[in-house]
Each structure stands twice: as structure tokens, then as C-alpha cells.
C-alpha positions in Angstrom: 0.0 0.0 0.0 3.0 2.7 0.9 4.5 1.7 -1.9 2.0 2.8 -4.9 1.8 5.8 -2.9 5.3 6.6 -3.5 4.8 6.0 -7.3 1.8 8.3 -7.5 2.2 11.8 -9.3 1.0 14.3 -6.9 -1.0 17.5 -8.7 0.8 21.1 -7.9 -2.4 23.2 -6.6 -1.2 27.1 -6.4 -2.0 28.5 -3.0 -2.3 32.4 -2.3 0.9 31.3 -0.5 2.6 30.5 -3.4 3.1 34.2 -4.6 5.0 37.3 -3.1 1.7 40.0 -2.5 4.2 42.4 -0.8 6.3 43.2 -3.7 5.7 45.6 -6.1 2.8 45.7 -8.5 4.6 44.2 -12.1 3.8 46.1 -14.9 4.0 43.6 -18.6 4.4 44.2 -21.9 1.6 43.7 -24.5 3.7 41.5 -26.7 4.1 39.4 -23.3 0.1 39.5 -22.4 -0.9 38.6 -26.2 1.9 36.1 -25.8 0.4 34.5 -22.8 -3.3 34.8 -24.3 -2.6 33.4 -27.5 -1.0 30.0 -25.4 -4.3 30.1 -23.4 -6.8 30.2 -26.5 -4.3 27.1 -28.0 -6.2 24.7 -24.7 -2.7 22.9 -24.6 -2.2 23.5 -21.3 -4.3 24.3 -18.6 -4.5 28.2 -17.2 -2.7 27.1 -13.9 0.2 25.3 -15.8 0.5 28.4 -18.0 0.7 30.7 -14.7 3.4 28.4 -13.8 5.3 28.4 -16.2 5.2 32.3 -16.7 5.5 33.4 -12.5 1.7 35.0 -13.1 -1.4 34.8 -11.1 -3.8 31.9 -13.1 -6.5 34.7 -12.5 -4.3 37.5 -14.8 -4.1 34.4 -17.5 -7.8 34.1 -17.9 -8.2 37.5 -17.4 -5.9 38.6 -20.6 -7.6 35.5 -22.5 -10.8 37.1 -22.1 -9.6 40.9 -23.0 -7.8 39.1 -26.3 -11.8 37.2 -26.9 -14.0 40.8 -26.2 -11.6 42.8 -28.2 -10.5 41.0 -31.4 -13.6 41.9 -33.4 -11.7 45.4 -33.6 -8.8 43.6 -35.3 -10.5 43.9 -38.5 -13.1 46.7 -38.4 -11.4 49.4 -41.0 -10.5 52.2 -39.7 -10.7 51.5 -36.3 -7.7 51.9 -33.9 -6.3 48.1 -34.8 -6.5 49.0 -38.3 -5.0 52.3 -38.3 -1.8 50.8 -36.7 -1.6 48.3 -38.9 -2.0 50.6 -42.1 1.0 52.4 -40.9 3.2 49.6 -39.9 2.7 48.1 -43.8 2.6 51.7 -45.4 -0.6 50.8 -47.3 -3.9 52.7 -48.1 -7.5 51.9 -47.3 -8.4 48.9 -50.0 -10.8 49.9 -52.4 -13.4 47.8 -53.7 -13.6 47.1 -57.2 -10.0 47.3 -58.6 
């Protein structure tokens, strides 16, 4: 009985303990957020593994998840603020329809 106990895989839960509240608030880049909510929307791994791996909160995972879902319908709506950027980065006029 001890023994198949010792061969058992034992989960990682992630306490409130597990993190350091007294430092500083951490401020992350959006390349880093969209980097961590792309990984999330993939379902490879689960939000707690991902927070691992990363040193975030599993809340802040599912949080930017959620902001990358409500928002990306402004990706493609022309001329909105997505769009504008991206019309600058590629040096490229509105597309006009019919030629």
C-alpha cells in the first residue's frame, strides 16, 4: 500500500501562499500579455500550468484571455484603432473595392 503511494504523481495546486503579495505591482508588456493569451486560447495546457510556467497569477491568464476574446472583433473593423496601426506599420492605403 506505501508503496504505490510513492509511485503516484502528486498534482501542484497554487495557493495564495505560493506568490509574493508584498512586492511591487509588475507592470508587462503587451507582446508578453498577447503572448500569454494566445498560449491560453491554443487549450494545450491548462490556465494554472500556464501561470506556472510564466510566475503570473492563473486569475491575470484568464483575465488577458478574455480581453484578447472581447476585443479581437476590432482587429478587422477598418478604420478602427487596430486597423489604423496596422495601415501604418505596412505603409498601405485603405483597399478599395472594385480594382
Amino acid at each position: 500500500m506505501y508503496g504505490a503511494l510513492n509511485t503516484m504523481t502528486i498534482e501542484r495546486r497554487v495557493f495564495a501562499a505560493d506568490f509574493n503579495f508584498a512586492e511591487d505591482r509588475r507592470s508587462y508588456s503587451s507582446e508578453f500579455k498577447a503572448q500569454v493569451a494566445l498560449e491560453a486560447l491554443r487549450n494545450d495546457k491548462s490556465h494554472i500550468d500556464i501561470a506556472l510556467q510564466y510566475a503570473i497569477h492563473p486569475y491575470q491568464v484568464n483575465l488577458w484571455k478574455q480581453h484578447l476574446l472581447n476585443n479581437v472583433t476590432q482587429v478587422f473593423e477598418i478604420n478602427g484603432p487596430y486597423y489604423i496601426v496596422f495601415l501604418r506599420h505596412t505603409n498601405t492605403t485603405t483597399p478599395k473595392s472594385g480594382k
